[in-house]
N, C-alpha and C positions, 0 to 999 in steps of 0.2 A: 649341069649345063655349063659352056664353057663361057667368059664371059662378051666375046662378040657376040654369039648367038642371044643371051640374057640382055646383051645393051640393044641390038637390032629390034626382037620380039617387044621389048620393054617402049623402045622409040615408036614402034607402029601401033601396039595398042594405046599407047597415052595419045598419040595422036587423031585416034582412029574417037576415042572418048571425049578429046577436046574439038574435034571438028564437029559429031555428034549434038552435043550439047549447047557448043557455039550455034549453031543454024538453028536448034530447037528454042534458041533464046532469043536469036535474031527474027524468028518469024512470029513467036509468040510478042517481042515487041513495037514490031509494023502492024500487029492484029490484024493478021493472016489467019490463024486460027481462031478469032470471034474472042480474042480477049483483049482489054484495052489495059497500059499501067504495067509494063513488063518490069521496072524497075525491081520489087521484089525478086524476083526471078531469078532478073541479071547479079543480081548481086549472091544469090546463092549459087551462080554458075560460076562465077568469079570463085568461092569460095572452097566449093568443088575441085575447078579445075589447079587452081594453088595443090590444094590436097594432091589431087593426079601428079603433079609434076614432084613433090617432093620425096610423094612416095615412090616411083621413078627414081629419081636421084638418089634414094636412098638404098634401093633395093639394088638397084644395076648399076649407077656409074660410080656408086661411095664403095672404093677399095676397104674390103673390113680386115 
């Protein structure tokens, strides 16, 4: 793959997984879905989405 196509693909699914996961954590901690105490959550979403982005970076915009 050439690499706009890999920086493009790569920018839409990391976002498509942090938009995702963001709202799943924003609604699990308004307790929207009958659970109170999101903070575990949020912090594993945080730790997640770090991951997503570096792996991102590291795959498609780090020159190897």
């Amino acid at each position: 793959m050439s690499y706009i196509v890999k920086l493009i693909m790569g920018l839409i699914g990391t976002g498509l997984l942090l938009t995702f996961v963001g709202g799943l954590s924003e609604s699990i901690s308004t307790g929207f879905a009958g659970f109170t105490g999101g903070l575990p959550f949020l912090i594993i979403v945080i730790i997640v989405g770090l991951m997503a982005v570096y792996d991102f970076w590291d795959e498609c915009v780090r020159k190897k």
